[in-house]
N, C-alpha and C positions, 0 to 999 in steps of 0.2 A: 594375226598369225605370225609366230616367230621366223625369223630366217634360217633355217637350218644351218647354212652354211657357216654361221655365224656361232656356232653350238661346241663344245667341247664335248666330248661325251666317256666316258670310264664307265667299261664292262665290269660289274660288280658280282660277283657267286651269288653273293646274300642278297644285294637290293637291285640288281639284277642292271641296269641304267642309272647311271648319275649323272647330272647332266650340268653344264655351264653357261650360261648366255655369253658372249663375250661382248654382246650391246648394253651389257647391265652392268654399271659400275662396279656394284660388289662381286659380282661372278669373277669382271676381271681383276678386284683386284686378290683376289680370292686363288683365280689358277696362276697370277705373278707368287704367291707367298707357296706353291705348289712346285711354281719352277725356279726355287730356291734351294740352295745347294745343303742347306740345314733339314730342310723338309725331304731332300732326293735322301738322304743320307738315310732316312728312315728304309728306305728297301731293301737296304742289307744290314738293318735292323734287325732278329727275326722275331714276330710277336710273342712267342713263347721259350724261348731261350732256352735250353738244351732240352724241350719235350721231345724233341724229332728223336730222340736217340728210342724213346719208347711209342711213338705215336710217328709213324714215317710219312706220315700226310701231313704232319704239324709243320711245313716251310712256309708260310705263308710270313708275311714283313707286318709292321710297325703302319709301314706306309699305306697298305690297302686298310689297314684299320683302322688309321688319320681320319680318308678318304671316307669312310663307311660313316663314321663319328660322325664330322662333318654334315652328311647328308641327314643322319638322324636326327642332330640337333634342329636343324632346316625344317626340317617334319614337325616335330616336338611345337617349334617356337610358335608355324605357322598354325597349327591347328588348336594352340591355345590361344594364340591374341593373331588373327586374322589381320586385324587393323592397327598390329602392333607397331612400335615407334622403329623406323628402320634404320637408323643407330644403333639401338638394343640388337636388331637382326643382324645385323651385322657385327657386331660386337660377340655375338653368340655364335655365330657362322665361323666366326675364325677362330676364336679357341679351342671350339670342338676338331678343327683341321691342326691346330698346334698345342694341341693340349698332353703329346706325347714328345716333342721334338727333345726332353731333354733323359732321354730315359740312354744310355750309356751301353757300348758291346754287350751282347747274352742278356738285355733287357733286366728283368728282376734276379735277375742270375748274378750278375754283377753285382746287384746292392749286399745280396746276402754274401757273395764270393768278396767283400772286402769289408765284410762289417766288422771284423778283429783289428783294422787298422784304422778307419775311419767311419764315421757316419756319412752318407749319401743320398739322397729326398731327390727323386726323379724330376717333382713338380719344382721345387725350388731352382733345381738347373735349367728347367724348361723357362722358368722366370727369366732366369741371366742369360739364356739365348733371346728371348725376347726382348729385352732390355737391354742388350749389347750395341749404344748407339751408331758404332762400324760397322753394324751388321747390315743384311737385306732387309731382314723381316724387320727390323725397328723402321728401318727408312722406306718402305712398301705402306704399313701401319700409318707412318708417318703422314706420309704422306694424301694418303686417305683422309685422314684429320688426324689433325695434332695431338687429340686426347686417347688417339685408339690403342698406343701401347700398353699405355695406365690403365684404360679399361680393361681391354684384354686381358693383364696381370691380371686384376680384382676378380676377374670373373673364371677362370682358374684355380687360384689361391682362395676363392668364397673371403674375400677381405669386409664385403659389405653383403649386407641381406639383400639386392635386388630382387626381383622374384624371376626375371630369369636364368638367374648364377645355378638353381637345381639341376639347369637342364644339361649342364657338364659336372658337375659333380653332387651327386643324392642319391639315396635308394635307390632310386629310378632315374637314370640317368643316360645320356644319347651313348657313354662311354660304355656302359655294361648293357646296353641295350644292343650294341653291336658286336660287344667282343665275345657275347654268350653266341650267338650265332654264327658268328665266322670260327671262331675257335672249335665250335661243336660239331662245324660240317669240314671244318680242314683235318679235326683229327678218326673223324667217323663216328665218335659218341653220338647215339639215339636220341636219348634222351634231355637233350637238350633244347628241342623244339618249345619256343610257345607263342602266342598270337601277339608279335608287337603291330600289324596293320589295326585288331581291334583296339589295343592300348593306345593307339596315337588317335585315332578314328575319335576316341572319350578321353580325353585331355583337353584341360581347361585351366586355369592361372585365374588367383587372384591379388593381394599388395604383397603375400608371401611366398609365394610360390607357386607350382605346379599342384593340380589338383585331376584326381581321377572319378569318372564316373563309375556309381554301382553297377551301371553295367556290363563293364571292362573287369570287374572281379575275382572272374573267375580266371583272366589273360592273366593277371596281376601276379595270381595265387601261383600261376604255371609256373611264371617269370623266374621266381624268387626259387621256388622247389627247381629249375633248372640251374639257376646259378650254385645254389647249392650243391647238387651233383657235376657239377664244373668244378667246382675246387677240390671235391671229393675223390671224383675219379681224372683228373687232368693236371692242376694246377698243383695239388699235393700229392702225386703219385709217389709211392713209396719210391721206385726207381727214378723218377726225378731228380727227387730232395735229395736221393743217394749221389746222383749227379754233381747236385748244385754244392753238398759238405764236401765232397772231390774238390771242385774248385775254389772254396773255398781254405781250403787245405795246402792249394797250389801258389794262392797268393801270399798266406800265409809262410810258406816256407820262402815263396822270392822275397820278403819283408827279414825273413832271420838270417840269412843268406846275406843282403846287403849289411846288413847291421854291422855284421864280421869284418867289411870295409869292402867285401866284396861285389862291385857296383857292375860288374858284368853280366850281372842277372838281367840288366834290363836293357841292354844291348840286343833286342829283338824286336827294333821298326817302335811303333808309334804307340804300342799296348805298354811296353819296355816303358818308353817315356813318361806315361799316364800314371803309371806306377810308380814308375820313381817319385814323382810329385808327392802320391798319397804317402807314401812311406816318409819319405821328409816332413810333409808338411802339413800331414794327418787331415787332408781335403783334396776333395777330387778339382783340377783346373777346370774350366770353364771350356777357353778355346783348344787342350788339348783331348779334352772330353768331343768336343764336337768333331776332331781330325779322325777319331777311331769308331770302327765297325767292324763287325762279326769277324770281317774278313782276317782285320789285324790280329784279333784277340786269338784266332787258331791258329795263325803263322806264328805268334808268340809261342803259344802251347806246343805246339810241331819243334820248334826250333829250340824248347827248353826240355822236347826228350832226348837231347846231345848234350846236355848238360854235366859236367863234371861232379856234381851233386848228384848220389844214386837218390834220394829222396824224392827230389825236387824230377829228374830223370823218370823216376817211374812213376810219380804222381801223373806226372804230362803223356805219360805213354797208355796209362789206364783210364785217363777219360778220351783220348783221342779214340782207343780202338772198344770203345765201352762195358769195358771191367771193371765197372764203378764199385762204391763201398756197398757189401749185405745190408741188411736192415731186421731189424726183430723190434717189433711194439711191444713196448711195457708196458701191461695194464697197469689203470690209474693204483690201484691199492699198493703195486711193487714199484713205485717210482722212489720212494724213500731209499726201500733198498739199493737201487741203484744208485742213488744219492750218496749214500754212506757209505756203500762199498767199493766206489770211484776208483779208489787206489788198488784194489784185487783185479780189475777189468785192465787199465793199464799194466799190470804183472801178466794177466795174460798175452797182451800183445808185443809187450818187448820180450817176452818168451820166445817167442816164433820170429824177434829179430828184425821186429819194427817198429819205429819211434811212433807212443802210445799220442804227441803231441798231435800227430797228423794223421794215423791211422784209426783214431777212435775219438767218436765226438757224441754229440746227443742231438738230435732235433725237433723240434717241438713244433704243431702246428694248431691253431684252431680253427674253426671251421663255425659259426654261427650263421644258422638259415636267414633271420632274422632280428635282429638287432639294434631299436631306434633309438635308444638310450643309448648306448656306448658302455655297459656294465665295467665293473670292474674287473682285470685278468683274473684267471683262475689262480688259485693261492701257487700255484706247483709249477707256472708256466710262466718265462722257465726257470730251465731248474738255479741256477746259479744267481740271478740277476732280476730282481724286479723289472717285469715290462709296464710299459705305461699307457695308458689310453685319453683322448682327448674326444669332447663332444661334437657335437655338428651339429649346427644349424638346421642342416634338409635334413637330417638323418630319418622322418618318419616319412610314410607315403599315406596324403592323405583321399581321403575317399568322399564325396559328394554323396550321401543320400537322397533317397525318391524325395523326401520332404526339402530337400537344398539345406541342410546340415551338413557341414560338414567334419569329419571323424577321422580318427587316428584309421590303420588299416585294420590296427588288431582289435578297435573295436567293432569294426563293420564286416570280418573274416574272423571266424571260429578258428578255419586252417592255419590263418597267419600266427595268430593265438597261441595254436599249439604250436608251429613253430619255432615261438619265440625259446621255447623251452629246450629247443633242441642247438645242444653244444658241443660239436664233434672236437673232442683234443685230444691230439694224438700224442705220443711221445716213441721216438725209435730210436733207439741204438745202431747207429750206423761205425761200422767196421770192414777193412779191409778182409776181400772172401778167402786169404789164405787161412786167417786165423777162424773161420767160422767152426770150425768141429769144437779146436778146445772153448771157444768163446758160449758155445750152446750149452757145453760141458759146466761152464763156471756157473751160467744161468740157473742150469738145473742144481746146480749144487747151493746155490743162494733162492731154493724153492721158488725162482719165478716161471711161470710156465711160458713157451715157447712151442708156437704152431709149425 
């Protein structure tokens, strides 16, 4: 019988009790890499980064989601290899707890709010926290055994095929196993339920990975149709994305702004300095990435609506008080049009006496229910720039048959099947709401229609 008193315990929404032994080596060292100031930083993190402005339950952190990961992966490991090697457990146990630490203020918000200046890879930064040998977490790692930092990387970054690298990142994995569920009940979407007690309950491993039984199937089939409607109605919300081109618009003008020599743009605390970095030296720092959170990023934006720049001034003033950009989907047949007629859409908006640089952009999204190959982007997505896709390893979920075969999902799921088929790609035109009369006007006059 365990010692109670001896127990750490975290009240969970989703998994209701999490719990620590602090008599078990990995528990402790487990809630030391917990009360680390890289890992605290996660709670004013927030997990979905400007959804709150359309979803006002959506404050939930980074950090209850570490947290949640963490315990799933725990579940996952133990109910596929019961007598698993507890190295690998533990090795699994903490990247699922650090497998977010390097995700940067406004979370994905940020990567896309700075991709006209630099590229930024959440995971890769989450590496260089890890491997930052001044840090806690290398020296906690370290400490535990000498080869934990290394593993830990590999088994995040999927470096090597172990079989249980899936259970942080694949199809099925502890990381979307928990963020469908906290994300679904912090923001009030329904539809996002499905049975992960039955999908861990039939979870089995063998030299390649994670493997499920046929009779977890139909939990499997929920899974994926909920994740689906996760990025559908939450993650790609039209008013989001409308959000996230705002700020991506905001960084962009503190980038044109310094250029001119004027370096007072980033004169506002620690977001200021983060900045400047990228803009010099086209890469996000490492240790000033780590100094910044939510909090800095809106003291920036608050203090860049005083700005001498009316641009730069009323960018920061329309996403602070939520006047974000309109939005209008182009169906797939008129995206050409929009393509060619670029230059007539910019006339409309420096019409109305707004620079077309920052006030009108285009955003593209896809949305595959199902996808274990990694296909190639669609020809049109996006518009301007080849995107690229790379494979995966775990990319497929496979499935145990009554005979112990085991099979791709979509050949032992008809639903999965058809889902493979199914490829949502959006394409919107995002523009500031003064210009939207005559900008619906131009639409209709280049025959695209408009709901």
């Amino acid at each position: 019988m365990s010692d109670r008193r001896h127990e750490k315990l975290f009240r969970d929404p989703v998994h209701n009790v999490i719990q620590f032994n602090m008599n078990d080596e990995v528990d402790r060292m487990l809630f030391s890499l917990i009360d680390t100031e890289v890992v605290q930083r996660l709670r004013r993190i927030n997990q979905l980064g400007l959804a709150g402005f359309v979803y006002h339950g959506a404050e939930h952190s980074r950090f209850g989601h570490s947290i949640g990961t963490q315990h799933v992966a725990r579940r996952i490991f133990d109910n596929a290899s019961p007598n698993g090697d507890p190295f690998e457990r533990a090795i699994t146990r903490a990247a699922g707890l650090l497998h977010d630490v390097g995700h940067a203020a406004f979370s994905h918000a940020f990567e896309s709010g700075i991709s006209k200046l630099c590229t930024f890879n959440h995971e890769a930064m989450t590496c260089a926290h890890i491997m930052a040998e001044d840090g806690e977490i290398y020296r906690i790692l370290h400490d535990f055994d000498p080869r934990m930092p290394e593993r830990v990387i590999a088994c995040i970054s999927q470096e090597t095929q172990a079989w249980y690298h899936p259970i942080i990142s694949s199809q099925l994995d502890a990381d979307r196993m928990d963020y469908i569920l906290r994300d679904g009940y912090m923001t009030g979407i329904r539809n996002y339920l499905y049975d992960i007690d039955r999908i861990l309950e039939m979870i089995d491993r063998d030299n390649e990975g994670i493997i499920v039984s046929y009779r977890a199937l139909h939990a499997v089939e929920t899974y994926l149709i909920s994740r689906y409607h996760m990025y559908q109605q939450v993650y790609h919300h039209k008013t989001v994305r409308g959000a996230e081109k705002m700020l991506e618009s905001i960084f962009a003008r503190v980038s044109e702004i310094a250029s001119k020599g004027d370096e007072s743009v980033f004169g506002v605390g620690r977001m200021g300095d983060l900045l400047a970095d990228v803009v010099h030296f086209h890469r996000v720092d490492a240790k000033k990435c780590r100094m910044v959170h939510d909090a800095h990023a809106w003291t920036a934006i608050d203090m860049w609506q005083q700005s001498g720049d009316p641009i730069l001034s009323d960018l920061a003033h329309s996403l602070l008080h939520r006047k974000f950009f309109k939005t209008v989907e182009i169906p797939d047949e008129f995206r050409s049009v929009i393509r060619d007629k670029w230059q007539e859409l910019r006339d409309v908006v420096e019409s109305a006496g707004y620079h077309p640089d920052y006030y009108l952009t285009l955003d593209t999204t896809v949305n595959r229910a199902f996808a274990p190959y990694s296909p190639e982007p669609a020809p049109l997505l996006p518009f301007f720039e080849n995107s690229k896709s790379g494979g995966h390893v775990n990319a497929d979920i496979r499935i145990e048959q009554p005979s112990g075969q085991i099979v791709s999902i979509m050949e032992a799921s008809p639903i999965v099947k058809m889902l493979t088929k199914i490829h949502s790609q959006v394409a919107r035109l995002c523009f500031c709401a003064e210009v939207r009369d005559p900008m619906i006007k131009k639409l209709k006059e280049l025959h695209v229609p408009v709901n």
